[in-house]
N, CA and C of each residue as an Amber inpcrd file, in Angstrom:
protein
   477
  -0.4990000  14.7140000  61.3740000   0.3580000  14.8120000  60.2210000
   1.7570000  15.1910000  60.6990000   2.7790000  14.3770000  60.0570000
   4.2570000  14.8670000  60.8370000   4.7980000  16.2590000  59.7430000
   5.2390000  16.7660000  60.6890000   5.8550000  17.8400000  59.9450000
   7.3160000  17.7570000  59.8150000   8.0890000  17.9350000  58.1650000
   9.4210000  17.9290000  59.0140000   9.4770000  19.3800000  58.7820000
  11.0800000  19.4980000  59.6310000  11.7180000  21.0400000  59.9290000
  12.7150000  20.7660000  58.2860000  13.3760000  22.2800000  58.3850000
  14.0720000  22.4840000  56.6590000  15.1830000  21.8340000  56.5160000
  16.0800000  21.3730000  57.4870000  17.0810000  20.2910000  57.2930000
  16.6010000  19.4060000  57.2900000  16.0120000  18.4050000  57.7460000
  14.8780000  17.2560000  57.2950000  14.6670000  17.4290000  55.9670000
  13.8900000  18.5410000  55.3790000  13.5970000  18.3280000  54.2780000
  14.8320000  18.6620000  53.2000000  15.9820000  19.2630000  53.5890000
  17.2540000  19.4310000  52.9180000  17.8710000  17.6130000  52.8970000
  17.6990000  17.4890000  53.9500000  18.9030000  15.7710000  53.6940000
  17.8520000  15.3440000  52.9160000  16.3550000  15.3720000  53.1380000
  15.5710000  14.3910000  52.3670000  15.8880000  14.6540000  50.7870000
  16.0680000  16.1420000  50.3610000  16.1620000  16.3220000  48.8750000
  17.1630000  16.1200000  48.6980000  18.4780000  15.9270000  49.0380000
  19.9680000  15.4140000  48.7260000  19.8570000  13.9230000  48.4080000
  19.3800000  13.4530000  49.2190000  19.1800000  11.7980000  49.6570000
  18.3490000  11.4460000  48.1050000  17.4960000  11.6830000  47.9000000
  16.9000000  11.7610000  46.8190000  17.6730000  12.1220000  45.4940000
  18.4570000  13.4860000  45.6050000  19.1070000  13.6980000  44.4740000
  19.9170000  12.0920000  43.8480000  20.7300000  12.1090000  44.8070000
  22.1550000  11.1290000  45.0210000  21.5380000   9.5860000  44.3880000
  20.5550000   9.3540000  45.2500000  19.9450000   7.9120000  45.3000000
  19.1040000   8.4010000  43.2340000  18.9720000   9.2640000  42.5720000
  18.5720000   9.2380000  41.4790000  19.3270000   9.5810000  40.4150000
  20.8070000  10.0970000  40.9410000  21.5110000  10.1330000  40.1370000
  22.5460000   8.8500000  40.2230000  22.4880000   7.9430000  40.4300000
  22.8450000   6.8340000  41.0100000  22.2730000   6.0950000  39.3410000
  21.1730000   6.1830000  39.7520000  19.9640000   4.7770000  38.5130000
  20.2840000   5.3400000  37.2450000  21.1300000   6.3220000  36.8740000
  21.3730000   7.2790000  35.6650000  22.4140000   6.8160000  35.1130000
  23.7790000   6.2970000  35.8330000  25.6080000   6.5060000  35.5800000
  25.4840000   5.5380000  34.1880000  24.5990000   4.1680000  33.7600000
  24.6020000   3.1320000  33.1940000  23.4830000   3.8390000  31.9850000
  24.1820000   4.7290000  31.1900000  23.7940000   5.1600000  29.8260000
  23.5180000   4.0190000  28.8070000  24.6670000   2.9240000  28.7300000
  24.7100000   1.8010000  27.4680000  24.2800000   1.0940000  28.2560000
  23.1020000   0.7150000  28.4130000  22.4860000  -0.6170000  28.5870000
  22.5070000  -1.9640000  27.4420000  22.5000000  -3.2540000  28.1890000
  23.0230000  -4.4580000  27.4060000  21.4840000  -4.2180000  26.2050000
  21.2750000  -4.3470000  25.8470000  19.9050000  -4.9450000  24.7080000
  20.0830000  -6.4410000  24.1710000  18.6750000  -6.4620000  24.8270000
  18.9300000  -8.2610000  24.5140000  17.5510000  -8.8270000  23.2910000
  16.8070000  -7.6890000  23.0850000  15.9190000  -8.0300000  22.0270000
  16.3210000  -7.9440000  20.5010000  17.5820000  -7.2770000  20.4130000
  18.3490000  -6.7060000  18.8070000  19.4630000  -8.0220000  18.6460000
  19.5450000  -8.6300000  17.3350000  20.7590000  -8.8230000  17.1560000
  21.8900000  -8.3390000  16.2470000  23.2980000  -7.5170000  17.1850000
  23.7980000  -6.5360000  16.6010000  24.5730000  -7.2420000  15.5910000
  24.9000000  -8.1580000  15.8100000  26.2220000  -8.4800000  15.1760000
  26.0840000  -9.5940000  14.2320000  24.5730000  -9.7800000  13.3760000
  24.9550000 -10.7040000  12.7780000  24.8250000  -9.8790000  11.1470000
  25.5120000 -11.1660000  10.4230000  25.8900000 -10.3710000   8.9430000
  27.1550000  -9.5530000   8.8070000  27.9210000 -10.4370000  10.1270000
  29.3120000 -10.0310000   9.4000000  30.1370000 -10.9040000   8.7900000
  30.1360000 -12.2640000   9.1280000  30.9670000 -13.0310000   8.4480000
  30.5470000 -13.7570000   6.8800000  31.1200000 -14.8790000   6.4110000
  29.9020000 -15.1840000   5.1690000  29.2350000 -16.0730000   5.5350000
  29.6490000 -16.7280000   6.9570000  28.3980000 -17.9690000   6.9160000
  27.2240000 -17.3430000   7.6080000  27.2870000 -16.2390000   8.1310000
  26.4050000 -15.5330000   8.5330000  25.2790000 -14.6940000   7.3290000
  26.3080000 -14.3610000   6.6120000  25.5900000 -13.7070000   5.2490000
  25.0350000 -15.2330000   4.2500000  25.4110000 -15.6370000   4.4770000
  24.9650000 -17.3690000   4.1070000  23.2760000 -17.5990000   4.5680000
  23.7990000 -17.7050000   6.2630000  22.6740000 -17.9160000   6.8410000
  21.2970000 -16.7560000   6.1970000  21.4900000 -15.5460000   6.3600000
  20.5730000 -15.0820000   6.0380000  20.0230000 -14.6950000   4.5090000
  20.9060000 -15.2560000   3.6600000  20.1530000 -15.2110000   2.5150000
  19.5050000 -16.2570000   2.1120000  19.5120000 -17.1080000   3.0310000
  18.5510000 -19.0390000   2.7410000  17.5920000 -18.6910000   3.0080000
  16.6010000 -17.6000000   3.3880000  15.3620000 -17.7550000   3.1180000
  14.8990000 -17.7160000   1.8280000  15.7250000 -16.7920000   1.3950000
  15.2450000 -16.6430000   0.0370000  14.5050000 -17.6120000  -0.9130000
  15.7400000 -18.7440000  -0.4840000  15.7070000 -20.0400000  -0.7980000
  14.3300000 -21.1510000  -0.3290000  14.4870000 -20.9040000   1.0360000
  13.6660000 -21.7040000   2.0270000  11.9110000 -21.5800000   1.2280000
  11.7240000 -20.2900000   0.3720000  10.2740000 -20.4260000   0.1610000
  10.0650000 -21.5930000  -0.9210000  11.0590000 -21.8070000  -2.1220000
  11.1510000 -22.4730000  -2.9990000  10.7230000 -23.8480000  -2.7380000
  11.3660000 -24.2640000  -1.6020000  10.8480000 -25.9870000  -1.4140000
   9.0710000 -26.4720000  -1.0780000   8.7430000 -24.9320000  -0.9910000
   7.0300000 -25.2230000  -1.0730000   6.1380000 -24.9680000  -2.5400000
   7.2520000 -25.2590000  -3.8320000   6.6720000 -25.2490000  -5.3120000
   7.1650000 -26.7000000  -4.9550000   5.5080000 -27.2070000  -4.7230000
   5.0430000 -28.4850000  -4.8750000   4.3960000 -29.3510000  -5.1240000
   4.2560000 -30.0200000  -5.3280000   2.6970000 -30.8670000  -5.8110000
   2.0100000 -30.2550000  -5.1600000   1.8900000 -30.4170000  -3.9320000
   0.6090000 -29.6830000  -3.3940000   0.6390000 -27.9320000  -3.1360000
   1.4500000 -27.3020000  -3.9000000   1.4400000 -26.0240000  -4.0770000
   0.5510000 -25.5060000  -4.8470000  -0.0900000 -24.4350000  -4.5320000
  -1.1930000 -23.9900000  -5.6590000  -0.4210000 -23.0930000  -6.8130000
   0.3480000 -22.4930000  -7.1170000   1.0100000 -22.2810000  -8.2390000
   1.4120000 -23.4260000  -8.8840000   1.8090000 -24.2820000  -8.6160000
   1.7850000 -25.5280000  -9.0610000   1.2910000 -26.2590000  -9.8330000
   0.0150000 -26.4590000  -8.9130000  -1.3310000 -26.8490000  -9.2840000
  -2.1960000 -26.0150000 -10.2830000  -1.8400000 -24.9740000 -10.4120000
  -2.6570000 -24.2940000 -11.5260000  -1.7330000 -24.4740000 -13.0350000
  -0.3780000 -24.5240000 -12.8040000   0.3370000 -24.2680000 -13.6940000
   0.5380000 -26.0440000 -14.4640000   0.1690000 -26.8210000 -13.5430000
   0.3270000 -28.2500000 -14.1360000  -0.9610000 -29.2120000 -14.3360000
  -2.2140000 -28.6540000 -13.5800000  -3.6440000 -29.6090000 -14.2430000
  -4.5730000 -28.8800000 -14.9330000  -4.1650000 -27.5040000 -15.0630000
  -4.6130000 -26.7400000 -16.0730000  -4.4310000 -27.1720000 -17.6320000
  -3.3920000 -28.0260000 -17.5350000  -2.6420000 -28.6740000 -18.9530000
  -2.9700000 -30.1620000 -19.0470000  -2.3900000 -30.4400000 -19.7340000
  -2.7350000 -31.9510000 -19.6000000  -1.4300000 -33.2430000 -19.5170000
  -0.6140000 -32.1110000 -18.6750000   0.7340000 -32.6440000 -18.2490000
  -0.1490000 -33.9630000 -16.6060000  -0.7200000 -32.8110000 -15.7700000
  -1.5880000 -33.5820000 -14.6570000  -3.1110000 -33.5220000 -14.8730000
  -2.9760000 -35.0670000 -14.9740000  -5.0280000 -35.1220000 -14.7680000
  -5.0940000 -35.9930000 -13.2270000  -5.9650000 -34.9300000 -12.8990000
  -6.8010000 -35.7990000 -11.7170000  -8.0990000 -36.5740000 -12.1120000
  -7.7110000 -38.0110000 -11.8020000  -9.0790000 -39.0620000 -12.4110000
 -10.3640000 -38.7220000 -11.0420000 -11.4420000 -38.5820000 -12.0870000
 -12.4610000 -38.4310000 -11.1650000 -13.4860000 -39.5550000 -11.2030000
 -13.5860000 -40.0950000 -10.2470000 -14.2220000 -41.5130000 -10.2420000
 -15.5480000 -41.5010000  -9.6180000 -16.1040000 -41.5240000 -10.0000000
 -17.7830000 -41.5750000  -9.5010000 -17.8550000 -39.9230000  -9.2090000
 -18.8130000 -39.7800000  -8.0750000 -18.7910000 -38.5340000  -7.1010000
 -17.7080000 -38.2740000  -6.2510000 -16.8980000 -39.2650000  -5.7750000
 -16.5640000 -39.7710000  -4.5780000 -15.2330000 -38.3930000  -5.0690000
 -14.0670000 -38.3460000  -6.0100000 -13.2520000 -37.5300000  -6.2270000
 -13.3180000 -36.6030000  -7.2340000 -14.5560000 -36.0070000  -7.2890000
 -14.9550000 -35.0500000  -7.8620000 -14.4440000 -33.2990000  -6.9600000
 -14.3470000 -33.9210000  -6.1430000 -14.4940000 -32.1110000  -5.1140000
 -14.8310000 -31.1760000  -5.3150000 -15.9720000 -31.2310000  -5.6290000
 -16.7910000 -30.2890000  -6.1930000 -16.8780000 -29.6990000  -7.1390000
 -16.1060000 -30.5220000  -8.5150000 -16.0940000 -29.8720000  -9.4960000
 -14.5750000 -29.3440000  -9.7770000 -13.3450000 -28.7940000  -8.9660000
 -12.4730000 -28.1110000  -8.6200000 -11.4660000 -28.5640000 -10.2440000
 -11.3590000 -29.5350000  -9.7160000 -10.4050000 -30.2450000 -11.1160000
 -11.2930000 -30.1270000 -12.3180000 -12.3700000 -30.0120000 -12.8480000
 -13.1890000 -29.7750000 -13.6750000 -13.0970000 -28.5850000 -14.4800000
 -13.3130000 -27.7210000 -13.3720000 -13.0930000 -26.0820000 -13.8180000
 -11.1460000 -25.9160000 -14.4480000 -10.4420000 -26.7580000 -13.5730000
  -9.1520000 -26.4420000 -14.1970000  -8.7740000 -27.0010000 -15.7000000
  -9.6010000 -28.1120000 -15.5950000  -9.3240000 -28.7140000 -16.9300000
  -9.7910000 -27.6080000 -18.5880000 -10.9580000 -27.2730000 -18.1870000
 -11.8400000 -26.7630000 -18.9650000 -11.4280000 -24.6850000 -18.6580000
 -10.5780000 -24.6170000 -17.9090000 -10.1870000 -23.3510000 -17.7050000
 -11.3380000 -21.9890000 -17.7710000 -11.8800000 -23.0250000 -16.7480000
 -13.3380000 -21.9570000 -16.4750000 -13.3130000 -21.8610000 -14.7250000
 -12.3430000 -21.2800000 -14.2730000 -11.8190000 -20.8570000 -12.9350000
 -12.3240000 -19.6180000 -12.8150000 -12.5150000 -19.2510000 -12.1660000
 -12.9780000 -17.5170000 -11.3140000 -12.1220000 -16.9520000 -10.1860000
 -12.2130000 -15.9400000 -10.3820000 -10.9730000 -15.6760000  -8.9780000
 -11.2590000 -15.8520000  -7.6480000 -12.6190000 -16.4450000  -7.6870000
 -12.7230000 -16.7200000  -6.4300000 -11.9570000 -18.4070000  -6.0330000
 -11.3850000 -18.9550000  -6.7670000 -11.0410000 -19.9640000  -7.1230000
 -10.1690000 -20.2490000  -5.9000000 -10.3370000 -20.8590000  -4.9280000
  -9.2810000 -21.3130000  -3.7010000  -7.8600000 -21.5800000  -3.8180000
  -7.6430000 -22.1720000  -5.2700000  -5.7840000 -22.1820000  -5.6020000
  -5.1680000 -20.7030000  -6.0250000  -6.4990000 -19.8910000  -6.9240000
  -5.7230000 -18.2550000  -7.0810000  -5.4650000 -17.6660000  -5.7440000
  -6.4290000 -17.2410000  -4.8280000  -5.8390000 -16.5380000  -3.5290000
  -3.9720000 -17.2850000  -3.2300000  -3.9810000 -18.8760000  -3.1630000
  -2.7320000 -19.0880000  -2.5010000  -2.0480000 -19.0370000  -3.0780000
  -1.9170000 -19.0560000  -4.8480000  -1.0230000 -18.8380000  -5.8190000
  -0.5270000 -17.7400000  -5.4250000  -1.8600000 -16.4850000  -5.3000000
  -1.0770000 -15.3670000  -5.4100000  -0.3210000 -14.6770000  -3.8440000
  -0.4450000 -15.4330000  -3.1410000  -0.0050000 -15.6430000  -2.0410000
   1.4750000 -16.1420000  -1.9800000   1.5010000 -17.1000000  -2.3540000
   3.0060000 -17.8870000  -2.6690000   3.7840000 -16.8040000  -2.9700000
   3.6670000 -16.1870000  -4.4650000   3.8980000 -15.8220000  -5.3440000
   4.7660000 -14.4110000  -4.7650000   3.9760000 -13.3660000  -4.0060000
   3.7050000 -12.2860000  -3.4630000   5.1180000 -12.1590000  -2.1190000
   4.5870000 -13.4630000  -1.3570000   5.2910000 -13.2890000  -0.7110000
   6.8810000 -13.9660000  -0.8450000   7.0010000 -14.3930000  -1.4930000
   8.7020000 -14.9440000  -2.0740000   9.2760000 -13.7540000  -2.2880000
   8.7650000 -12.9020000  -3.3080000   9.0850000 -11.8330000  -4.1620000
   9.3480000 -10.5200000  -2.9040000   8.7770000 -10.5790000  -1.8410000
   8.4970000  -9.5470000  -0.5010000   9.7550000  -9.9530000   0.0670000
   9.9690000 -11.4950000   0.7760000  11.1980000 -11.9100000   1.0340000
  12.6260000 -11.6500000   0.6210000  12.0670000 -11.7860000  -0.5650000
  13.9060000 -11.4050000  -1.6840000  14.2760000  -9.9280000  -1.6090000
  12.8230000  -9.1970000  -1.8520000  13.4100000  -7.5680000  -1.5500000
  14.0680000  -7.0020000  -0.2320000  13.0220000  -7.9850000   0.8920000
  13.7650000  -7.5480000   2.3330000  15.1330000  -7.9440000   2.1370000
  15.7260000  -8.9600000   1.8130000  16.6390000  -9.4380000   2.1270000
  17.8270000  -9.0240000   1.1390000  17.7050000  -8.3190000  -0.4790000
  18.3800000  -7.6320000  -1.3340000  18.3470000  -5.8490000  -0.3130000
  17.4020000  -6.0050000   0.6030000  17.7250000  -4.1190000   0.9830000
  18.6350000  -4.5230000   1.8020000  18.7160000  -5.5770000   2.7870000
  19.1470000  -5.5740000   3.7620000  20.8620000  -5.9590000   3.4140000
  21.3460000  -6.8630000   2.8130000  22.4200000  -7.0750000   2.1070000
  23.1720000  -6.1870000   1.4870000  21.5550000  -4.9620000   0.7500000
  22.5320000  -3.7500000  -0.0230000  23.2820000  -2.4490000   1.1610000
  22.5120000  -3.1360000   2.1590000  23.1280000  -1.7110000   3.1390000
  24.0310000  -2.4880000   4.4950000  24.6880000  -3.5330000   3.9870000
  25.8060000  -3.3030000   4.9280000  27.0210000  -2.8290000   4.9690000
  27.5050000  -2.8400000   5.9730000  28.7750000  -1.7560000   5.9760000
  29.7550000  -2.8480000   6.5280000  30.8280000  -3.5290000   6.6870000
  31.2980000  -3.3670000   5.1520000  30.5950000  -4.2630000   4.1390000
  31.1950000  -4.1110000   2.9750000  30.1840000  -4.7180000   2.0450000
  31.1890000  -6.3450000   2.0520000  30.5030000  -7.3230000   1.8630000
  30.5380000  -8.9320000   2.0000000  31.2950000  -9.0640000   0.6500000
  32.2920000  -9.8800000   0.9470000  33.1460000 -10.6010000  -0.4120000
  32.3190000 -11.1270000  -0.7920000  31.9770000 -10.7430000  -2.3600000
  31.2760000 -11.7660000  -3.3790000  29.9340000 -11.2300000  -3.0760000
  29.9350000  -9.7620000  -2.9270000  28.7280000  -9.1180000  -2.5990000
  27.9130000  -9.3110000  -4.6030000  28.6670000  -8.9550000  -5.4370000
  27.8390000  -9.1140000  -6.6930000  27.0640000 -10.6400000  -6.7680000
  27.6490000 -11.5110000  -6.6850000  27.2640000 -12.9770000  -6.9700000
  26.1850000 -13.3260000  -5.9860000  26.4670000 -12.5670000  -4.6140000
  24.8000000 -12.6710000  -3.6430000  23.8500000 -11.7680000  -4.4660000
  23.6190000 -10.9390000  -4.8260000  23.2840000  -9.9370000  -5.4290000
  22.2980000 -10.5360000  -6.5770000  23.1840000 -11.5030000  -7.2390000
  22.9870000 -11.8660000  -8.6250000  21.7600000 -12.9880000  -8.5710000
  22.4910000 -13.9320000  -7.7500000  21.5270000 -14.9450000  -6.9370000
  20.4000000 -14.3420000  -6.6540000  20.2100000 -13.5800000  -5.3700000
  18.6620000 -12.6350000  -5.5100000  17.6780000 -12.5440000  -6.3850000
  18.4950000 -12.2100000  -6.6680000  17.7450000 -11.6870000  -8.4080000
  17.4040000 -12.2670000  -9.2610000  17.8410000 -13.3360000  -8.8290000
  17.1040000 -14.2300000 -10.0280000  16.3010000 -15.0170000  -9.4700000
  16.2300000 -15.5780000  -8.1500000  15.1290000 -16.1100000  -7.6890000
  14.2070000 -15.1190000  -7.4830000  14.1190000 -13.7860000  -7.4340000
  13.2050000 -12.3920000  -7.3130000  12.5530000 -13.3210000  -8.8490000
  13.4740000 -12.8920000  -9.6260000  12.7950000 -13.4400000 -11.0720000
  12.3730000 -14.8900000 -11.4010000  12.7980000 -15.5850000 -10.8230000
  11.6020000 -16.7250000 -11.0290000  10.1660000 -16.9280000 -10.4020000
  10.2020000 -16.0330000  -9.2980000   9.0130000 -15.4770000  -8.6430000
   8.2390000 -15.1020000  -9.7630000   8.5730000 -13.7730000 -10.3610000
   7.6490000 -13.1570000 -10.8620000   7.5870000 -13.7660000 -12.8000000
   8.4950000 -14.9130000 -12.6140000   8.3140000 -15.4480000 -13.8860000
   6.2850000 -16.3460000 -13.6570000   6.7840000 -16.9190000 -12.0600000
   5.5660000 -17.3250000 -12.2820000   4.2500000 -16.7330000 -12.1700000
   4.5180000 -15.4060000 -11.5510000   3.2140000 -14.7960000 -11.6810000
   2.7430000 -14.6770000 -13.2090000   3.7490000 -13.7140000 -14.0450000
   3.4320000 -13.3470000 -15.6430000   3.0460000 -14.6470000 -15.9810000
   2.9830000 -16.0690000 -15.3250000   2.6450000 -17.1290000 -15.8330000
   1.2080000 -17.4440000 -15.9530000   0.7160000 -17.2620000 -14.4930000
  -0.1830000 -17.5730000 -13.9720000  -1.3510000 -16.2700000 -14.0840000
  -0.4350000 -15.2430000 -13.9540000  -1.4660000 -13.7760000 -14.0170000
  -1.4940000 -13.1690000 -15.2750000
């Protein structure tokens, strides 16, 4: 086993100090997983309030809020021709409004529905707390809010 003597082990603990206060001087490190700077301009505040938007283009024919809210009536009939487009009955139960919640279009209705309404709030907190506040901060505001409310127009619709 080597032994050292106490200056040996003096340069070794200096050497050490130095070489660790060294990896320390760089307090502000870059961060590259955050992005700091967006939501300052308006096309930026633009950009991030289009989700809001972005859920809307999936109230569609083949949307299940949709679909409950339009062959439930007799605005849409699905023709059922032999067995062959029956699907098990599915369009049957909507016609005759004998659905159960186990019903495969309620889960995604209320799915749709749920999460639009989740979207608009993130994005009304996030809008309400910037610093500075965005020209034409009421009219984003307003907008929100009313697609918040056509959300939940269609739940009180459907629920």
């Amino acid at each position: 086993m080597k032994t050292y003597k106490p200056f040996q082990a003096l340069l070794l603990a200096v050497a050490m100090m130095l070489w660790g206060n060294q990896a320390c001087l760089k307090l502000d490190p870059e961060v590259y997983d955050k992005v700091s700077v967006f939501w300052q301009t308006d096309d930026q505040i633009a950009a991030g309030v289009a989700p809001a938007y972005s859920g809307l283009r999936d109230y569609a024919p083949a949307n299940a809020a949709y679909v409950l809210n339009e062959t439930s009536t007799d605005e849409v009939i699905v023709p059922v021709r032999g067995g062959h487009w029956a699907d098990n009955g599915v369009w049957e139960k909507m016609w005759k409004h004998s659905w159960k919640s186990d019903h495969s279009y309620m889960a995604e209705a209320w799915q749709f529905i749920n999460s639009g309404i989740a979207r608009v709030n993130l994005i009304l907190e996030t809008v309400n707390t910037l610093n500075p506040k965005p020209t034409g901060l009421n009219a984003i505001l307003s907008e929100l809010k009313t697609v918040r409310a056509f959300y939940y127009y269609i739940a009180l619709d459907l629920f």
